[in-house]
N, C-alpha and C positions, 0 to 999 in steps of 0.2 A: 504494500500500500504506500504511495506516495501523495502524499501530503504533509503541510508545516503551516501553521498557526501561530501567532502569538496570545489568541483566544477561543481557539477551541482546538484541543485536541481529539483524536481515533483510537481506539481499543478495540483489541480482536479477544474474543472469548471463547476456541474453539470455534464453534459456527454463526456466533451472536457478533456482532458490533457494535460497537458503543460510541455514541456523539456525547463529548463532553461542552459546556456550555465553560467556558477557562476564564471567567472573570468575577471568581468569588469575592474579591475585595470591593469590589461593585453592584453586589446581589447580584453578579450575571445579564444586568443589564445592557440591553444589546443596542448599542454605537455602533456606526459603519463598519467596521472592520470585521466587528462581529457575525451581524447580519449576512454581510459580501464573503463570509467565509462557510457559511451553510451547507450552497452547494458542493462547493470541492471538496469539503469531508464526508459526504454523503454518497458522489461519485466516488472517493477513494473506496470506501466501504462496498459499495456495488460491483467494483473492478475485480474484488477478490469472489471467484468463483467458490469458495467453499462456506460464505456467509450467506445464512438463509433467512436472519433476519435483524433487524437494526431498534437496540435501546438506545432512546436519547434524552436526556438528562442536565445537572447540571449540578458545578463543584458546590463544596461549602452546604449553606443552612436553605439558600436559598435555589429556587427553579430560577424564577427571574422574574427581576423588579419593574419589568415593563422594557421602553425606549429609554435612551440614555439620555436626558434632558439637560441635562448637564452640561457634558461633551458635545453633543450634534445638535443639541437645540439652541445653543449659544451661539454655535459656530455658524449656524443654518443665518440665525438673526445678524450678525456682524457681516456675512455675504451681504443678504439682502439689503443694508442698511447700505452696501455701496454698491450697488446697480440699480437700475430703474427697477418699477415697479413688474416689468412685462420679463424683464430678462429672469429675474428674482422668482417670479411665477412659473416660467419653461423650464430655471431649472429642480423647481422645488417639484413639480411635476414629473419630470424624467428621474429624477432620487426616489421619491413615490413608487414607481414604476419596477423599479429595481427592487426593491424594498419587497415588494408585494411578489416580484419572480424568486426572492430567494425565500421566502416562505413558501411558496407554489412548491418549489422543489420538495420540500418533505412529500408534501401529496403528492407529486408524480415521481417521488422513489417507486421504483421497481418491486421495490421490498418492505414490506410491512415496518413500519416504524410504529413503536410503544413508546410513547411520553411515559416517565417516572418521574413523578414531581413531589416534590416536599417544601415546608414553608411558603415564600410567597411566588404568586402567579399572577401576575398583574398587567392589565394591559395588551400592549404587544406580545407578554407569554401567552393569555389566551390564544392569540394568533397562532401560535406557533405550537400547544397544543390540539387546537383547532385541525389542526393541518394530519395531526398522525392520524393512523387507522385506529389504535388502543388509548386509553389513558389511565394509569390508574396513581392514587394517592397517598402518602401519608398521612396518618392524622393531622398534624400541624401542618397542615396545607389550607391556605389563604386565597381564594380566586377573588379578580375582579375585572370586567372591562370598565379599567378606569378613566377613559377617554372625554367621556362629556364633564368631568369632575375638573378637566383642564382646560375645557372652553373646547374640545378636538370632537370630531365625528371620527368611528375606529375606521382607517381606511388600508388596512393591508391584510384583510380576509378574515377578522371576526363575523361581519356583517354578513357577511356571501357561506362563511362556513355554520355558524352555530345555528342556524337554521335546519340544519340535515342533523344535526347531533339535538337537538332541544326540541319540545314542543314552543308554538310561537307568543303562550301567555310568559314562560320563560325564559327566553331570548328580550322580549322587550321589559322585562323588571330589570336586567342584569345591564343591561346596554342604553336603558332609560335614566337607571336611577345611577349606576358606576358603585351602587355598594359590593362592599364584601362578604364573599359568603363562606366559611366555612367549608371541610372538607366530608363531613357528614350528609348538607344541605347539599353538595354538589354532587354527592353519588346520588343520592336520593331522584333528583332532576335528569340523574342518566351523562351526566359530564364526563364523569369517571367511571370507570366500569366497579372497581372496587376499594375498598379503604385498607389500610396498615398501621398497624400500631406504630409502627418506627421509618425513619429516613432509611435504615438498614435494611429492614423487612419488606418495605415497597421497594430499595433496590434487588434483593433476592428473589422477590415473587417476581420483578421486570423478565431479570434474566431467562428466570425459570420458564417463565410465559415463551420468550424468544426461543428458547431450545425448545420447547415444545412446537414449535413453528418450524423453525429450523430443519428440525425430523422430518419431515413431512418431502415430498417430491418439492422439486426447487421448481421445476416448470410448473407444477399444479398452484403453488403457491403464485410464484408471480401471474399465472395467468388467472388466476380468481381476483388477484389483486386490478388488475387488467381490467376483467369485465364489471368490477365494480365499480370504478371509477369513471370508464366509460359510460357505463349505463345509468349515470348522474343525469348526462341530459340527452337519453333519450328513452320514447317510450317503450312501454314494456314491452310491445312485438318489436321492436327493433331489436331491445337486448335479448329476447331469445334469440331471435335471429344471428346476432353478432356470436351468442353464444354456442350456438351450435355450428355453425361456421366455425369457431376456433376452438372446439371440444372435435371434428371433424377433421381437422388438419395440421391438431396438435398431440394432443392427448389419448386420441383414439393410434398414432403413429409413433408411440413412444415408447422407449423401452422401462421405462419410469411404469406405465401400466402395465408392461405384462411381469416386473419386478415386484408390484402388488399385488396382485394376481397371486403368484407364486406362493410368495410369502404369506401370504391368506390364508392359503391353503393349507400350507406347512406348517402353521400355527407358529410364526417367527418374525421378527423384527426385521422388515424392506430393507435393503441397503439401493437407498437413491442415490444415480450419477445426476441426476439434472436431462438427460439425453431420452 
């Protein structure tokens, strides 16, 4: 795997991968460099054929404290404050733009990504839990889309994601009002799939989840990942149709199926090549 970070580091776990969020002394608050380093650690992890599925996380107490307002929100205001109004606006729009594709990247990984979050989740973390397939929590975990509490509309894919994860009286309490909820209230609502007593225990139960994925046919996996994704937007004859098109000329041609098969039968545990 090649990749280099000075805020997030990659970990190989046998078959699991791990995204580290590298900016504990900051609650992992993600600033440019941050965010712009997403993808490439998500493609280094992809690259490696024997990873079947990807935990991503973050150092220290915290998941993450939201955007860095600090650092890039300062910076953002001292640009604008010397250029016109129009320049200032294209390019706070094109940063947006960017923002919004390096979060997209968890969703159009290949590979099942499980958020492991503990302490706070704020804001932009939403975002970027928003985006895996899994989520699960520690107890001392803290959600909030905190965006309207800063005068902001959330605009890098809370608003387009927690819709498919939430029903819509929940979605608009949480992104109306920017309070905080609790990691109890947040399973309960279906955010998370489950709760942990400990920062430790929701990263062992992450893991544990990911190897249990991992096992699994590497084709089967990313093409279920495939057609669920795709079949966001469209309707349901279509994703049968898509579906059986690529269950037709993937899955039905693979030695991955007749490796199950076998093993079925033989009362024994597959050995999947991916092929």
């Amino acid at each position: 795997m090649s990749f280099s970070s000075n805020v997030i580091s990659i970990e190989k776990q046998g078959q699991v991968g791990i995204v580290w969020l590298d900016r504990e002394a900051k609650y992992n608050a993600l600033s440019t460099e941050l965010w712009s380093a997403i993808p490439g650690a998500l493609n280094a992890l992809c690259e490696d054929s024997e990873i079947g599925s990807i935990v991503f996380t973050g150092r220290g107490k915290h998941f993450c404290a939201g955007i860095d307002l600090v650092e890039d929100g300062l910076s953002a205001h001292k640009k604008a404050k010397a250029r016109s109004a129009a320049e200032a606006n294209l390019e706070q729009l094109s940063n947006t733009g960017k923002f919004q594709a390096a979060i997209t990247a968890i969703a159009d990984c290949p590979l099942p990504v499980i958020a492991v979050i503990k302490g706070v989740c704020l804001g932009a973390g939403v975002d970027l839990i928003s985006a895996c397939d899994i989520r699960i929590a520690s107890a001392c975990s803290l959600f909030s889309v905190r965006e309207t509490k800063l005068g902001l509309v959330a605009d890098v894919g809370t608003l387009q994601r927690l819709p498919k994860i939430l029903n819509a009286g929940h979605v608009a309490e949480l992104a109306y009002t920017g309070k905080d909820i609790k990691a109890d209230r947040a399973e309960k609502i279906g955010l998370v799939n489950d709760v942990y007593e400990s920062a430790e225990a929701t990263m062992e139960a992450g893991i544990a989840l990911a190897r249990e994925i991992a096992a699994n046919s590497p084709m089967a996996v990313r093409g279920t990942k495939y057609i669920l994704r795709k079949s966001e937007n469209l309707t349901e004859e279509q994703s049968l149709t898509l579906n059986g098109m690529f269950t037709l000329m993937t899955s039905l041609q693979s030695n991955d199926l007749q490796e199950g098969i076998k093993a079925f039968a033989e009362r024994r545990a597959p050995k999947f090549t991916g092929s």
